[in-house]
C-alpha positions as CSV (number, residue, x, y, z in Angstrom):
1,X,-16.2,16.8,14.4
2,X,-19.1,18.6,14.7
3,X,-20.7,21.8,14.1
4,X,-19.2,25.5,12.6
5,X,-15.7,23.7,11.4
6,X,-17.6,20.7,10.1
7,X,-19.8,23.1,8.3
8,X,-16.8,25.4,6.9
9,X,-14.9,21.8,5.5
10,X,-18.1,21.1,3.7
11,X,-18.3,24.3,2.4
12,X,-14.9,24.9,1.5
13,X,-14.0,24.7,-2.6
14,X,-10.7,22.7,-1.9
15,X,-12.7,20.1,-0.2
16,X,-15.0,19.9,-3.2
17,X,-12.2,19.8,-5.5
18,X,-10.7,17.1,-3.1
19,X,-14.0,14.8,-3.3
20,X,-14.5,15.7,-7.1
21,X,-10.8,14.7,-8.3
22,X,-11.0,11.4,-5.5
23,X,-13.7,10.1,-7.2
24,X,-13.0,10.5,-10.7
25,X,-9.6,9.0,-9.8
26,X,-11.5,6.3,-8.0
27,X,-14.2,5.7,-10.6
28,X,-11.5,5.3,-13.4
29,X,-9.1,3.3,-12.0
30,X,-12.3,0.8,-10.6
31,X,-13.5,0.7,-14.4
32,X,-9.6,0.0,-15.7
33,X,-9.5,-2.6,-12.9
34,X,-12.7,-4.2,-13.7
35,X,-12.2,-4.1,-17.4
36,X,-8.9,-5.9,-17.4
37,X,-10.3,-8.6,-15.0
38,X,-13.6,-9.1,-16.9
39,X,-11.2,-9.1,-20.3
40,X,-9.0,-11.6,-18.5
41,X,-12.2,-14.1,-17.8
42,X,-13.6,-12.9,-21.3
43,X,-10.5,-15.1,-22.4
44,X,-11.2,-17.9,-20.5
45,X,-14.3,-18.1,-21.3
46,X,-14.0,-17.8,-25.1
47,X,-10.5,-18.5,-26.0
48,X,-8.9,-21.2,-23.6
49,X,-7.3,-22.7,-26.6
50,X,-5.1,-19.0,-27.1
51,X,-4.5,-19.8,-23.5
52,X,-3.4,-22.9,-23.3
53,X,-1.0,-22.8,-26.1
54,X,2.3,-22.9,-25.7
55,X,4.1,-20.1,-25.9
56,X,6.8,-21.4,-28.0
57,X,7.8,-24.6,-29.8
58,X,9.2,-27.1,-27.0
59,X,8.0,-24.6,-24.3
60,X,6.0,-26.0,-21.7
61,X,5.3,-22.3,-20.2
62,X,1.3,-21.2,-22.4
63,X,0.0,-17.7,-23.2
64,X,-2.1,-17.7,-20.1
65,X,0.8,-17.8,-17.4
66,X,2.4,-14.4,-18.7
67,X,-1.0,-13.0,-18.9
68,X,-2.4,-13.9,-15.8
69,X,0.7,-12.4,-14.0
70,X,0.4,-9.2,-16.3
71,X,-3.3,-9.1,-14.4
72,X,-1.7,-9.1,-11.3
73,X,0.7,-6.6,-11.8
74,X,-1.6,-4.2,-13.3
75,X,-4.0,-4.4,-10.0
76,X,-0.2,-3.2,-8.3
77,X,0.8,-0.4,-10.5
78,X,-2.9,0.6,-10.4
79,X,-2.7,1.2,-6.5
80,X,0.7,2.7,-6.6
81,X,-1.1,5.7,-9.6
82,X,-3.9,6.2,-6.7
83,X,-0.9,6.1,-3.9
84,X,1.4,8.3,-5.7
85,X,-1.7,10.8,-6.7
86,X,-3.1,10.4,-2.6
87,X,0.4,11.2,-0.9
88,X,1.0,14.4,-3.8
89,X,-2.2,16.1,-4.5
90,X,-4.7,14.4,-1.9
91,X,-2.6,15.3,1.4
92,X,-1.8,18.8,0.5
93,X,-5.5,19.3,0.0
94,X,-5.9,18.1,3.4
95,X,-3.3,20.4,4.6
96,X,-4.6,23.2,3.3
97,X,-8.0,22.5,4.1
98,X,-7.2,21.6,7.5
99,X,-5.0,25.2,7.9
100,X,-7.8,27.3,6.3
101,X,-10.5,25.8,8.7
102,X,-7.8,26.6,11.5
103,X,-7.2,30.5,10.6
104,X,-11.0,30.8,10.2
């Protein structure tokens, strides 16, 4: 898409918005993401004994097997917030966008 209507999407205050909100979303979600993994290696790193113990007498299950799934799942319900915010907020953006670019 080139020319007038690629002009009038760039220049159009829902489309800002739309960029602005998708980034901060983005951005925050990246940093929650990265900070839960680097926290999860942090522990490895510096605590393999919290770990590796048990995580209850006669239990052969440790601490690091319920973690280690919890930093899994969080990676999952992280991508279902963007999902759930991209198929509310994001596509009716786009829709209106889309129809105000068309009635121009």
């Amino acid at each position: 898409m080139h020319g007038p209507r690629l002009e009038a999407i760039l220049q159009d205050p829902k489309y800002k918005e739309l960029v602005r909100n998708r980034a901060l979303l983005g951005g925050a979600l990246s940093a929650i993401t990265l900070a839960i993994y680097l926290g999860f290696i942090g522990l490895i790193a510096y605590a393999p004994k919290l770990l590796g113990a048990p995580l209850g007498a006669g239990l052969t299950t440790t601490v690091g097997i319920p973690v280690g799934v919890l930093v899994i799942f969080s990676a999952f319900v992280l991508t279902g917030v963007y999902v759930v915010r991209a198929n509310t907020t994001y596509d009716r953006l786009i829709r209106e966008i889309i129809e105000d670019v068309k009635n121009q």
